[in-house]
C-alpha positions as CSV (number, residue, x, y, z in Angstrom):
1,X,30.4,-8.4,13.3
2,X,27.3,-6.9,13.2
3,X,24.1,-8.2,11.2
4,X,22.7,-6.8,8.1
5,X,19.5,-5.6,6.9
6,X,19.3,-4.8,3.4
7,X,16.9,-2.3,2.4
8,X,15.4,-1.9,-1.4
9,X,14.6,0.7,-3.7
10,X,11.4,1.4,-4.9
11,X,9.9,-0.9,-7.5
12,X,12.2,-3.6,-6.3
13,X,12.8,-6.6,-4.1
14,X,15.5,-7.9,-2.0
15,X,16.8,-10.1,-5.1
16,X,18.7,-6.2,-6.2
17,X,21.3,-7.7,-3.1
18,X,22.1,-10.6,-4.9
19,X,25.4,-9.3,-6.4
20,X,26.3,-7.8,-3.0
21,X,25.7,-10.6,-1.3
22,X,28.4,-12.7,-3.1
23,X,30.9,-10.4,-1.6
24,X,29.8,-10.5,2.3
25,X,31.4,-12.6,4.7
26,X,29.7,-16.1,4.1
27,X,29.4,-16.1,8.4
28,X,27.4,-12.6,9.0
29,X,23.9,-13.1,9.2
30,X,21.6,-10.9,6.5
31,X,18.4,-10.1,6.3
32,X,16.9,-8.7,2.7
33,X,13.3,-7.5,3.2
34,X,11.2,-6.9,1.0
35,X,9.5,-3.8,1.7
36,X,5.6,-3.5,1.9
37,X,4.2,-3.8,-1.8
38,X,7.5,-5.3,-3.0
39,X,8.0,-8.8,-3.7
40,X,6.4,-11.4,-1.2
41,X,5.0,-8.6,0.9
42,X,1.4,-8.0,0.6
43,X,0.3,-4.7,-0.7
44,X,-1.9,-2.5,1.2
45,X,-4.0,0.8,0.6
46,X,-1.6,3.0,1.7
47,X,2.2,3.7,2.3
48,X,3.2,5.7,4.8
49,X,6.4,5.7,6.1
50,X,6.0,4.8,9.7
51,X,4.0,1.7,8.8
52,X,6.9,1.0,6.4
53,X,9.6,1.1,9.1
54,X,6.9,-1.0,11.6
55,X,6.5,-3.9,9.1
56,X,10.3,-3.8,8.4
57,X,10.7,-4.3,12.3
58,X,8.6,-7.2,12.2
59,X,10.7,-8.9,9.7
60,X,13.8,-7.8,11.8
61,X,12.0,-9.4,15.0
62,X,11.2,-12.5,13.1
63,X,14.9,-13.0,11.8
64,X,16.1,-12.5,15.2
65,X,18.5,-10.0,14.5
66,X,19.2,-7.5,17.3
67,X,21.0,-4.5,16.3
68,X,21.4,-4.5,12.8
69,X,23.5,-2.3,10.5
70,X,20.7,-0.9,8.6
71,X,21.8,-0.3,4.7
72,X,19.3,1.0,2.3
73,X,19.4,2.4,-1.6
74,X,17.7,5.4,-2.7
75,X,14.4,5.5,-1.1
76,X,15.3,2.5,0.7
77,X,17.8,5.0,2.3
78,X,14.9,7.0,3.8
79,X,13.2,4.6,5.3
80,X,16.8,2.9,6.8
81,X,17.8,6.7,8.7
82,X,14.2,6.8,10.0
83,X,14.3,3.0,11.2
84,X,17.5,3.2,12.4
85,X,16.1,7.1,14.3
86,X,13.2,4.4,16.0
87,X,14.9,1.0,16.5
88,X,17.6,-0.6,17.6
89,X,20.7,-0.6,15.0
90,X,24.0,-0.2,14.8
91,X,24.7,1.9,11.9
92,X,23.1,3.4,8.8
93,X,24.7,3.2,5.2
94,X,22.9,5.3,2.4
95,X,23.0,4.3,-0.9
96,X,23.1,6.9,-3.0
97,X,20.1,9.2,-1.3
98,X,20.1,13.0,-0.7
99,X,18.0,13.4,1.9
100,X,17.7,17.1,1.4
101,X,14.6,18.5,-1.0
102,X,15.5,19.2,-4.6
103,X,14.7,19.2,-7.7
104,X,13.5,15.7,-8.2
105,X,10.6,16.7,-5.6
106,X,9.2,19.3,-8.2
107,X,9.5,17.0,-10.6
108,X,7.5,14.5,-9.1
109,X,4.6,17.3,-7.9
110,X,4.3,18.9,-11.2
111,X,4.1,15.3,-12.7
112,X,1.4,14.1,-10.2
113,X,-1.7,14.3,-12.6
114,X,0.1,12.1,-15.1
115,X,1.2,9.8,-11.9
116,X,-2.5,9.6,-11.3
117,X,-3.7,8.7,-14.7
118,X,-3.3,6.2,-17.3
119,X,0.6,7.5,-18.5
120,X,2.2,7.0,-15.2
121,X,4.5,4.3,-16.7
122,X,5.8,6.6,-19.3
123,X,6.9,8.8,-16.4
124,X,9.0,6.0,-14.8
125,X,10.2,5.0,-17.5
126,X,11.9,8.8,-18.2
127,X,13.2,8.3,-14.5
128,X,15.1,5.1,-15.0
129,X,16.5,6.2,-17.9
130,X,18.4,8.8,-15.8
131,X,19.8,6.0,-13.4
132,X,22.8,4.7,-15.2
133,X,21.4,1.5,-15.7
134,X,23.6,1.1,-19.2
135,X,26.9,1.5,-17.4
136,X,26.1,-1.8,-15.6
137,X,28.1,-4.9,-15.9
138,X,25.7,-7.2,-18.2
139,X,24.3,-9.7,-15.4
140,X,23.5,-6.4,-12.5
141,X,21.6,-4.4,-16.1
142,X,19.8,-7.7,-16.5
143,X,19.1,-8.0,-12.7
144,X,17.7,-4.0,-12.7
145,X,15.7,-4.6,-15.4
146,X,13.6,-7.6,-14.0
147,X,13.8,-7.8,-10.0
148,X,11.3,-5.2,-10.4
149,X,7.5,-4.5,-10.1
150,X,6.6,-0.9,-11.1
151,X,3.5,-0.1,-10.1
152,X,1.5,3.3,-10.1
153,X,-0.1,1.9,-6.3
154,X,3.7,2.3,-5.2
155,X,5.2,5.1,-7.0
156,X,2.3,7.3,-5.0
157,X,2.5,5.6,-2.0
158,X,5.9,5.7,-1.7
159,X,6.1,9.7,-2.9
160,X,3.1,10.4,-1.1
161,X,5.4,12.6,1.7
162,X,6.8,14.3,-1.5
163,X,3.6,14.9,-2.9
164,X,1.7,16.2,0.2
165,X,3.9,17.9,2.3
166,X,5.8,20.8,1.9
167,X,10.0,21.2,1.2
168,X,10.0,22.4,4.5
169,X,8.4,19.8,6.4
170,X,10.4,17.1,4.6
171,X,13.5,19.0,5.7
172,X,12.2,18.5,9.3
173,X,11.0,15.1,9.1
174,X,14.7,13.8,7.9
175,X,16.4,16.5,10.2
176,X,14.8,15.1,13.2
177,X,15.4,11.3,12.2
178,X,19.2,12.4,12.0
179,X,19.1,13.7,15.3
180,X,17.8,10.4,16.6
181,X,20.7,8.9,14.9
182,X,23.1,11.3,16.1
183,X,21.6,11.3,19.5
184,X,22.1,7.4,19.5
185,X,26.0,7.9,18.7
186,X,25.2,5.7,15.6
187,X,27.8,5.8,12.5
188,X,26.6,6.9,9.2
189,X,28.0,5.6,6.0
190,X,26.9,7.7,2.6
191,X,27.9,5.6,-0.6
192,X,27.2,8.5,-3.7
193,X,27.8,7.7,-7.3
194,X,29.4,11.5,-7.5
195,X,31.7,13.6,-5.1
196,X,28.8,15.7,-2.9
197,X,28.1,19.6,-3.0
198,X,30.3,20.8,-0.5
199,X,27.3,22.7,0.8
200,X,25.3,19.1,1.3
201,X,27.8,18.0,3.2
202,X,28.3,20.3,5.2
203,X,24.6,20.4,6.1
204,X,25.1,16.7,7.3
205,X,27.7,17.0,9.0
206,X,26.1,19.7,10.8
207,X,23.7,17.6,12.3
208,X,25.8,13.9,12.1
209,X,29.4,15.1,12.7
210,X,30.4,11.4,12.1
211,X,29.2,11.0,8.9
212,X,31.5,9.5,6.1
213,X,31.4,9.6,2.4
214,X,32.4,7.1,0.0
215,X,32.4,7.4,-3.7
216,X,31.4,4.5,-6.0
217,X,31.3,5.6,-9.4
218,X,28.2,3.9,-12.0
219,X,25.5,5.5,-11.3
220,X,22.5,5.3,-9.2
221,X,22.9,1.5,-8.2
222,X,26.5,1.6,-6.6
223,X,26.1,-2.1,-5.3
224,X,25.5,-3.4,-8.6
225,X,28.0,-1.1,-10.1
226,X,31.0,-2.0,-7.7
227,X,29.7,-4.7,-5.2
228,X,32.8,-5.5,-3.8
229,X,33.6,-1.8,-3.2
230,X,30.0,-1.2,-1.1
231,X,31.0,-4.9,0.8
232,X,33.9,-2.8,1.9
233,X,32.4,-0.4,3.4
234,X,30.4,-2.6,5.2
């Protein structure tokens, strides 16, 4: 059985697995990270993706594990296809991620003066509150609510590639990390709170004709929402 490494989401740290862990074969070996900025990792002046996927590969190294199945939610989904597209791994699972531009990028770019100043939090705060983070079992709301950091250093480090490139060339940049992926022969595992636009997935499968979809309804946290069905899939 493969190894794991676990993958966060922005503003949080690998205690958000804690759930999920209790439903993993006690004998597989797992590795949480906690992403650059997050947690025990030091923070640093800038966040650029493929100094985010280099410091998770040093964590990997020092673990020891070998060809991991990389699992990441929501932005933590980006960063485990591009990983996965540069290192050694066995298979990606996204956690409720559309890797595709859409709305949410305009939202972000036409909030990026109040991201800058002294309101950012209020702008987070409107984001959450769009997560399904009431439809949680009591102990995974609690666990949401304070395995977290949000910071405005991370929010536009972490949407910098939103905020200063182009739809287009974030269509490219995930396109070409799925062709590594592909290329590699890798499985890829997409856990959605939601059935998928037909049209989405047919774009996927386009490019990863392997690709599965499970659904895992609660919202934007599906391994706090049903951690024994995402312990499943894996």
């Amino acid at each position: 059985m493969s190894d794991l490494l676990l993958i966060h989401g922005l503003t949080y740290d690998h205690r958000a697995w804690g759930p999920l862990r209790e439903h993993l074969d006690p004998g597989r070996r797992v590795l949480a990270v906690d992403l650059p900025g997050h947690g025990s990792s030091p923070r640093r002046d800038a966040y650029p993706l493929a100094g985010i996927i280099d410091a998770v590969h040093e964590q990997v190294t020092a673990a020891g594990l070998a060809e991991p199945v990389v699992v990441g939610h929501s932005v933590g989904a980006i960063i485990a296809g591009a990983y996965a597209a540069r290192y050694p791994a066995a298979a990606v699972v996204n956690l409720d991620q559309m890797l595709l531009p859409g709305p949410f990028f305009a939202v972000v770019r036409a909030a990026e003066p109040q991201l800058r100043g002294p309101r950012w939090r209020e702008f987070w705060e409107r984001m959450l509150a769009g997560m399904g983070i009431e439809s949680l079992p009591d102990d995974a709301r609690k666990l949401v609510e304070t395995a977290t950091d949000p910071r405005q250093d991370l929010l536009l480090g972490y949407w910098d590639e939103i905020l200063r490139e182009t739809d287009e060339q974030i269509r490219e940049n995930r396109l070409r990390e799925l062709r590594a992926i592909a290329d590699k022969g890798l499985p890829y595992h997409w856990v959605n709170a939601s059935e998928p636009p037909t049209a989405y997935l047919q774009w996927l499968r386009s490019v990863l004709p392997q690709a599965e979809v499970t659904v895992v309804p609660g919202g934007h946290f599906p391994h706090l929402a049903d951690p024994a069905a995402v312990a499943a899939v894996l």
